[in-house]
C-alpha positions as CSV (number, residue, x, y, z in Angstrom):
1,X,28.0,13.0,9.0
2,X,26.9,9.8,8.8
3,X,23.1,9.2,9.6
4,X,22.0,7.7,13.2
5,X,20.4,4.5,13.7
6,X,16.4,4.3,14.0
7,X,15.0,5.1,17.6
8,X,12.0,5.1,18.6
9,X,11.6,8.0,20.7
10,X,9.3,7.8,23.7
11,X,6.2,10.6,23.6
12,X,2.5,11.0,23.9
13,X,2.3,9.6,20.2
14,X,4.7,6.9,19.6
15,X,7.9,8.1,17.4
16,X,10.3,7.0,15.0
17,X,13.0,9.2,14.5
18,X,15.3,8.3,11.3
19,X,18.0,11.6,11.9
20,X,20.3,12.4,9.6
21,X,22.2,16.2,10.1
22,X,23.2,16.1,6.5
23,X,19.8,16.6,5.8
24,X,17.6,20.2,5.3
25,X,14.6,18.7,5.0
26,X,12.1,17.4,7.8
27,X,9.8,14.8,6.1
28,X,6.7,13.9,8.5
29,X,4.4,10.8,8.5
30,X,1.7,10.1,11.0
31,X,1.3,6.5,10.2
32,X,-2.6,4.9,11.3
33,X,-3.4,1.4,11.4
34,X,-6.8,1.9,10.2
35,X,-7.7,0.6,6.6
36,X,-10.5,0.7,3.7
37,X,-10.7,-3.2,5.4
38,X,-11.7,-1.5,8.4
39,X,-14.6,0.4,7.1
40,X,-18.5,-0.5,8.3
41,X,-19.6,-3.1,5.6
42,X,-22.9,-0.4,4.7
43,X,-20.4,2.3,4.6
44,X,-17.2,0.9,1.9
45,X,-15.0,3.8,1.3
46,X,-15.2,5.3,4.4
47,X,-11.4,5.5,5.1
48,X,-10.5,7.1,1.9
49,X,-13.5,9.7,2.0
50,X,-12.0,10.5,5.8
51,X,-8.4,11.1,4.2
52,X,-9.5,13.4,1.3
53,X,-11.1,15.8,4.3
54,X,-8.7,15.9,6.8
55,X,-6.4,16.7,4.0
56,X,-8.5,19.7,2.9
57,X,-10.6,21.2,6.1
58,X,-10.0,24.7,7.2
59,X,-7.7,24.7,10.4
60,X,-8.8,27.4,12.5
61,X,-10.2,29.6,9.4
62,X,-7.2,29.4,7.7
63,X,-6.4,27.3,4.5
64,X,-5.9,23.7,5.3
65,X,-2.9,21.4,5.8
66,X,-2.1,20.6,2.5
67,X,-2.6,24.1,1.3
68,X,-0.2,25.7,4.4
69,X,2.4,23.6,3.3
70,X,2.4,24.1,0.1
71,X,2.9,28.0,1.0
72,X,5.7,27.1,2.9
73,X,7.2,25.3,-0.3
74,X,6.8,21.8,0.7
75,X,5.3,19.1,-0.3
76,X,2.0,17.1,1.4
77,X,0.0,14.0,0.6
78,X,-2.5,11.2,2.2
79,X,-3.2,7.4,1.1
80,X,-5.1,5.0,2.0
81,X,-4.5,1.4,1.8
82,X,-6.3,-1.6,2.9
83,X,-4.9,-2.1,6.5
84,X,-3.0,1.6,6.5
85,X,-3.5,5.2,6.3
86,X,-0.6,7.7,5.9
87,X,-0.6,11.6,6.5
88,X,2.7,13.5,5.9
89,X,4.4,16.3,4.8
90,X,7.8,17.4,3.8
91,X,9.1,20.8,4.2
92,X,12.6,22.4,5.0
93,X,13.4,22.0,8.7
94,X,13.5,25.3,9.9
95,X,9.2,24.7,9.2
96,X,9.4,21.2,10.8
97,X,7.7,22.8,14.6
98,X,5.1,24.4,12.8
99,X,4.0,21.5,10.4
100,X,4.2,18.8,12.9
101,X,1.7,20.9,14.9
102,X,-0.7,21.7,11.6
103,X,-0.7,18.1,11.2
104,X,-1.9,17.0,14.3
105,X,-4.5,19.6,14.3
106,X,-5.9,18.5,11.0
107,X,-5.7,15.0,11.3
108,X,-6.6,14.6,15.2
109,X,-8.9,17.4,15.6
110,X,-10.0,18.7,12.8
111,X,-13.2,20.5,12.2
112,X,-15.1,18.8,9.5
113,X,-18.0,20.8,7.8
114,X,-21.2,19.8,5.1
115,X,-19.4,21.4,2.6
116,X,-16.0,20.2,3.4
117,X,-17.8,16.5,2.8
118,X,-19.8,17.4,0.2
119,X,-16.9,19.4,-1.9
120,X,-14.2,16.0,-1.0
121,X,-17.0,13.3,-1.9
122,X,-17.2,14.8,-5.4
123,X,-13.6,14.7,-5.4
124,X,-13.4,10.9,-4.2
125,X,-16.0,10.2,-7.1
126,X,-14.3,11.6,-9.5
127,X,-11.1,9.7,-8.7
128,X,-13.3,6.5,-8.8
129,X,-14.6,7.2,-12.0
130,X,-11.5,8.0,-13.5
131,X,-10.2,4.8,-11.7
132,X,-13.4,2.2,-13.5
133,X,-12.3,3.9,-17.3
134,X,-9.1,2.4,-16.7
135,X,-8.5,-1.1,-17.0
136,X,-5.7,-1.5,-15.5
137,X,-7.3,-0.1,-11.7
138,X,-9.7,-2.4,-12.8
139,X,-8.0,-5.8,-13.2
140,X,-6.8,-5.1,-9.9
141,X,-9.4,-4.6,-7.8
142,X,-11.6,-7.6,-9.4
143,X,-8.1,-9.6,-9.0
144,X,-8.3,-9.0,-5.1
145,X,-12.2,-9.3,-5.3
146,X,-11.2,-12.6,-6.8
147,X,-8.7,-13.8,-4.0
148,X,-10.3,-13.0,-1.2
149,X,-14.5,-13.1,-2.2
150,X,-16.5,-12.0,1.1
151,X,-13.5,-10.9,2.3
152,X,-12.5,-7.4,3.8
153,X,-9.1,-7.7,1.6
154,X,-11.3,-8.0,-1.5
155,X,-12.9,-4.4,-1.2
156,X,-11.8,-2.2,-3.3
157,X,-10.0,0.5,-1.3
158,X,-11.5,3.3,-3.4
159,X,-14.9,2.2,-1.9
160,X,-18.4,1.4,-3.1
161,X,-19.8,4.5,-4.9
162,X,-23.7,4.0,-3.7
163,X,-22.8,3.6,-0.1
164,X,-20.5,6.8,-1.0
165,X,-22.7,9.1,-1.8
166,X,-25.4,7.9,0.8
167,X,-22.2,8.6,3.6
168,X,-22.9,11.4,5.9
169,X,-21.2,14.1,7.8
170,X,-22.5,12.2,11.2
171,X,-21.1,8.6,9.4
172,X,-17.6,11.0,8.5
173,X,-17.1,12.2,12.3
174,X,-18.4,8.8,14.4
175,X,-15.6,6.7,12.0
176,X,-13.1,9.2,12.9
177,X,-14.3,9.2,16.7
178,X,-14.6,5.9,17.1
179,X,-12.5,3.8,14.2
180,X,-10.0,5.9,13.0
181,X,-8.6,8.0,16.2
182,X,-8.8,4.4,18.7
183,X,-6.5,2.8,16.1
184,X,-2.8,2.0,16.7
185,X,-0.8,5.0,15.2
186,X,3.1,6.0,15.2
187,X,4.6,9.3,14.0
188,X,7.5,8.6,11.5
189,X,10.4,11.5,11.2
190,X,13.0,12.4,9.0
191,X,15.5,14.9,9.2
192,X,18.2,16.8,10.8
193,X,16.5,17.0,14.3
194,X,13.2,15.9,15.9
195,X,10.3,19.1,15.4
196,X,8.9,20.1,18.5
197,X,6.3,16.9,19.7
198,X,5.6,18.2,23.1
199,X,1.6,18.4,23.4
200,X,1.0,16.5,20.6
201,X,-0.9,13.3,21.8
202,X,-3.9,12.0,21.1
203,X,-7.2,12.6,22.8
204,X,-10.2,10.4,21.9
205,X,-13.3,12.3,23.4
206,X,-14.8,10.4,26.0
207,X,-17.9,9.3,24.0
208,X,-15.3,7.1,21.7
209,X,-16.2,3.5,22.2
210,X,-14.3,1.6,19.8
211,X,-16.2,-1.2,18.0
212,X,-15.7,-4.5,19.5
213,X,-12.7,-6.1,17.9
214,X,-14.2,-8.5,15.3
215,X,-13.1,-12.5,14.8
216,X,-11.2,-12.5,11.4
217,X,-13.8,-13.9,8.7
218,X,-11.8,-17.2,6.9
219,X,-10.7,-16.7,3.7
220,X,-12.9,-18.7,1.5
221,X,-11.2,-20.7,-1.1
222,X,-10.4,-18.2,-4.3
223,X,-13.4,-17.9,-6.7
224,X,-12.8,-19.5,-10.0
225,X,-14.4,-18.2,-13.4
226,X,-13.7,-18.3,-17.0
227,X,-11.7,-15.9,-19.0
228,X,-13.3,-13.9,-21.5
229,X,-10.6,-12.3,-23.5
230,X,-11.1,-8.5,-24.8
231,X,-10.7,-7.9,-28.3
232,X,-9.3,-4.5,-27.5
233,X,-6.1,-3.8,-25.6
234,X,-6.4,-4.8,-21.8
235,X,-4.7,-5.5,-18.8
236,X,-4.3,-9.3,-17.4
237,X,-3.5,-10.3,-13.7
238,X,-1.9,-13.5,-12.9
239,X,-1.1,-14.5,-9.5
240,X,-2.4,-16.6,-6.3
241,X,-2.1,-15.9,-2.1
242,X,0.9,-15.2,-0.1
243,X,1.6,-15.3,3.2
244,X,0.6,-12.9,6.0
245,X,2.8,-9.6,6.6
246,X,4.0,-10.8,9.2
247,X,5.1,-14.7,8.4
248,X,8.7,-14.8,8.1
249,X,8.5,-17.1,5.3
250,X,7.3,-14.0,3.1
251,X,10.1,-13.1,1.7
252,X,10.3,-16.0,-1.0
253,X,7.7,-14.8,-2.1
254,X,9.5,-11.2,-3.0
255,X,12.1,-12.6,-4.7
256,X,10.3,-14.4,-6.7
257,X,8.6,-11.4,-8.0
258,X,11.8,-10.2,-9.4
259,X,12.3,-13.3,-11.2
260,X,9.4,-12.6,-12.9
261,X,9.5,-8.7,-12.7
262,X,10.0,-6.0,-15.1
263,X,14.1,-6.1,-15.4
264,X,15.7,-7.3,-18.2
265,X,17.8,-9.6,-15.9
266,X,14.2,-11.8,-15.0
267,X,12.9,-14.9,-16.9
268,X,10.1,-13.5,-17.9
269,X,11.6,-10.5,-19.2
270,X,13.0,-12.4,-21.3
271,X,11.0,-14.7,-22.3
272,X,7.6,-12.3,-22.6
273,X,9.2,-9.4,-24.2
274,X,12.7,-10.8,-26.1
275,X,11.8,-13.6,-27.5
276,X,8.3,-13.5,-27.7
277,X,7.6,-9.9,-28.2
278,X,4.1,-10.4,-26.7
279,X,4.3,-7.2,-23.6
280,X,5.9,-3.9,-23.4
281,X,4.7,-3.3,-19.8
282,X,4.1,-5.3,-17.3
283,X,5.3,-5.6,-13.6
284,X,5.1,-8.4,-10.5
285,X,5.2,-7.5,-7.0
286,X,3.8,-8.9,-3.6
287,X,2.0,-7.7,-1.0
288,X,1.4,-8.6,2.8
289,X,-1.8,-8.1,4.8
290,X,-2.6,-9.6,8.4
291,X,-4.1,-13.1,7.3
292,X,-2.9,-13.5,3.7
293,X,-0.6,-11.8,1.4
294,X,-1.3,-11.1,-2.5
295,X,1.3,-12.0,-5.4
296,X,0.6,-11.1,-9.1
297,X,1.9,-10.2,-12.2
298,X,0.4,-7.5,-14.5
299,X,0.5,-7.5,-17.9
300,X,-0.7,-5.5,-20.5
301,X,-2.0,-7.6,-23.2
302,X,-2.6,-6.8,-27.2
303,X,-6.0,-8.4,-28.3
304,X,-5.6,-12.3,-29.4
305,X,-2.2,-12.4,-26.9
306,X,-3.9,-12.7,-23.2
307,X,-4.1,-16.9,-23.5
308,X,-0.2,-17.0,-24.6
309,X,1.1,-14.5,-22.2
310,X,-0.4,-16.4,-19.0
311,X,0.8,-19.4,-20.6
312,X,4.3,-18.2,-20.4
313,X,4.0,-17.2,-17.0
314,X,2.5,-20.7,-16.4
315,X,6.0,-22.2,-18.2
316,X,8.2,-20.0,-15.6
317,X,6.1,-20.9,-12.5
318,X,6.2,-24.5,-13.3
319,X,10.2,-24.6,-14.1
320,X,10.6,-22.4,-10.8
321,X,8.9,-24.9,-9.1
322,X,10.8,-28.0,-10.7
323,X,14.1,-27.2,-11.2
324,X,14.2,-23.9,-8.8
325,X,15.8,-20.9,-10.5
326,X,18.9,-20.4,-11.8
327,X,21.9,-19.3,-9.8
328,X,22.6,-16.4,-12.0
329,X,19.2,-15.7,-12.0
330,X,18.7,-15.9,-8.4
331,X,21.7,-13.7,-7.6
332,X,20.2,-10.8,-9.8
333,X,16.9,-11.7,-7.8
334,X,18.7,-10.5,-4.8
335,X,20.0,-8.3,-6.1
336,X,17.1,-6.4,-7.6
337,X,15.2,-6.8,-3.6
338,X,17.6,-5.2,-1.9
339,X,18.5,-2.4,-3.8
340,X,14.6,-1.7,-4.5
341,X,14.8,-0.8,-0.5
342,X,18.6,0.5,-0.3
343,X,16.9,3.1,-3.4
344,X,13.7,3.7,-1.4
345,X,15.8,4.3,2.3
346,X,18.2,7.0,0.6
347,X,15.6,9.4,-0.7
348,X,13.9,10.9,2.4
349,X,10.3,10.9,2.1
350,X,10.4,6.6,0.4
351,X,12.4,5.8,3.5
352,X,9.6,7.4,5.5
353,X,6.7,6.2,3.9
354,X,8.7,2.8,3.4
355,X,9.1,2.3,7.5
356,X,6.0,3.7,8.2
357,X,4.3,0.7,5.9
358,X,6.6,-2.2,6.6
359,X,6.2,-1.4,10.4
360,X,2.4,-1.1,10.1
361,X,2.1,1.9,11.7
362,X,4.2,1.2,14.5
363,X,2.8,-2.2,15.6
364,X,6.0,-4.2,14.4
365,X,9.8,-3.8,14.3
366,X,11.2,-3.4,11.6
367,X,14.3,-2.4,10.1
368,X,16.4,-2.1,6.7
369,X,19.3,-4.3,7.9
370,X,16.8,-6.5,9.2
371,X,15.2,-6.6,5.9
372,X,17.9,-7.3,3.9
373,X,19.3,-10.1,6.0
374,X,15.8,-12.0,5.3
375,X,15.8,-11.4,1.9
376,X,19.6,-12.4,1.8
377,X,18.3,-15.9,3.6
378,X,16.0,-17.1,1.0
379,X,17.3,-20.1,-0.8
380,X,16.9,-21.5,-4.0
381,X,14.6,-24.5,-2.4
382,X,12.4,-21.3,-0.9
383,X,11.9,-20.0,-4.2
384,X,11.0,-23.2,-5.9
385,X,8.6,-23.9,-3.1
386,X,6.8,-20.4,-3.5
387,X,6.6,-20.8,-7.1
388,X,5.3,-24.3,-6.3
389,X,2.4,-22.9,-4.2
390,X,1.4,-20.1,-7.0
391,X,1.6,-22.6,-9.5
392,X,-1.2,-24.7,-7.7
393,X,-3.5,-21.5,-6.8
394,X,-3.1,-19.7,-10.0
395,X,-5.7,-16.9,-10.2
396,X,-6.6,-15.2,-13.9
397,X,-8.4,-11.9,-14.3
398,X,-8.8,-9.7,-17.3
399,X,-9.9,-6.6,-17.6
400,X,-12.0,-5.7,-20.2
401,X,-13.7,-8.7,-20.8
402,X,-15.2,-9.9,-23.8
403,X,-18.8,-8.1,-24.1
């Protein structure tokens, strides 16, 4: 049976129901519009150190979310991003009531503890550290720290490991209180039927007053600084601002990333890895926050190859913007876009996870046909006008650099 359309399905907590009765899963997402950009500016990593213990607190004395439904056989996981956090669960759908109910008792009242804190925060530091001995986490957080300096988009979303550490319990529950639970936030289902919602709504305890909603700082022009180049293997990023997430002109800027994407069918692919044999991994992709948007290209380099790798992406960028792209090359483009979200909207939990983004938590419509008719729109003069704009804002980061 064919699957219905997307509803939004009126309740205490705003829903999205994708149903499909072919399928035997449920797959869950409460979807928050609350972000490591968000956090307190003394307390950077406040979001993510927030995820990793509603994840793992104790409900009611028994094991927490993640472990109950992984005992059930499922599957459950948490991110945080820099304007989105995402909580959700897939299980069979005979255990959709009962996991819809676990997670809104762990993420909306949960019972935080010391040594829930203390046990996550050494988790969160070990993912950080693990995160710095890798280059390429690195690049990319000093590529945004780059694009947007003084900027909540150039935090790292990981957060600041001082002000970690230093974070208390009190810090933990008056985010929560105050930040995390007044935020806008959408469940997203998937699945044969809706689970059981009745009850579930949010309750922000009386005390919550939510900060005062704070004037968006400019984005200062992007900092500039010379290239060292490692003389060990590293990781380059190349790229400039987009548009916001919610400009309609955006979507240029996503087809452009598959010209000069990872598929053999892209210019660069070609001219990086078959001609000039200079990069066996790489990968270009944009991404859309509320001011500005980010659009890169990541490359990992071989020492003595970083300066003639960006110049190849220079060549591209500057044709693109001259000549515009070829038409074969543009139909792969468009190819490559939309069945990147045709793939994503087939397998449950990516179509999920992929609404739950693209409609920040709720906040926007969105939809796949929707989608695909935008990215179906963009023209060749589109693309040589995005390429133009990259061309004149180019950004370079490496990661190591030089000692």
């Amino acid at each position: 049976m064919p699957s219905s359309p997307t509803v939004v399905v009126p309740s205490t907590l705003p829903t999205i129901a994708l149903l499909d009765e072919r399928l035997r899963t449920t797959s869950i997402c409460l979807a928050v519009r609350y972000g490591s950009r968000d956090d307190p500016a003394e307390h950077g990593g406040l979001a993510h150190l927030l995820e990793h213990t509603l994840m793992s607190a104790p409900l009611d004395g028994r094991p927490s979310f993640c472990e109950q439904v992984e005992r059930l056989g499922g599957h459950a996981n948490a991110e945080t991003g820099l304007d989105i956090m995402l909580f959700y669960a897939q299980v069979h759908a005979d255990d959709a009531d009962t996991v819809a109910r676990l997670l809104h008792q762990a993420v909306l009242r949960p019972e935080l503890t010391e040594a829930v804190l203390d046990t996550e925060r050494d988790a969160v530091l070990q993912e950080l550290a693990a995160a710095q001995a890798d280059p390429g986490d690195v690049v990319q957080d000093a590529f945004l720290a780059r694009l947007f300096p003084g900027h909540p988009l150039g935090r790292p979303v990981g957060g600041d490991v001082e002000q970690i550490r230093r974070t208390t319990l009190l810090d933990v529950l008056v985010g929560h209180r105050t930040r995390f639970l007044t935020s806008a936030m959408t469940l997203v289902v998937t699945g044969p039927r809706l689970p059981r919602l009745d009850g579930l709504g949010r309750t922000v305890p009386a005390a919550a007053v939510p900060p005062p909603a704070e004037a968006l700082a400019p984005l200062a022009e992007p900092a500039d600084a010379a290239v060292t180049w490692p003389d060990e293997y590293g990781w380059v990023c190349v790229g400039a601002r987009s548009t916001g997430a919610d400009d309609p002109r955006r979507r240029r800027f996503a087809i452009l990333a598959q010209l000069l994407g990872d598929s053999p069918s892209s210019p660069l692919y070609r001219r990086l890895r078959n001609e000039a044999g200079l990069a066996y991994t790489f990968a270009c992709w944009d991404r859309g926050y509320q001011e500005a948007g980010a659009w890169r290209v990541l490359v990992g380099i071989e020492p003595g190859n970083g300066e003639t790798v960006v110049g190849i992406v220079r060549e591209i960028l500057a044709e693109l913007a001259s000549a515009g792209p070829d038409p074969d090359d543009l139909a792969a483009a468009h190819r490559q876009a939309r069945m990147r979200l045709i793939l994503d909207s087939e397998s449950p939990l990516d179509h999920l996870r992929m609404v739950a983004q693209r409609s920040r938590a709720g906040t926007t419509a969105w939809s796949l046909a929707t989608e695909l008719a935008a990215l179906d729109a963009v023209d060749a003069e589109q693309v040589r006008a995005a390429a133009a704009e990259v061309l004149g804002e180019l950004t370079v980061v490496v990661r190591p650099e030089a000692s």
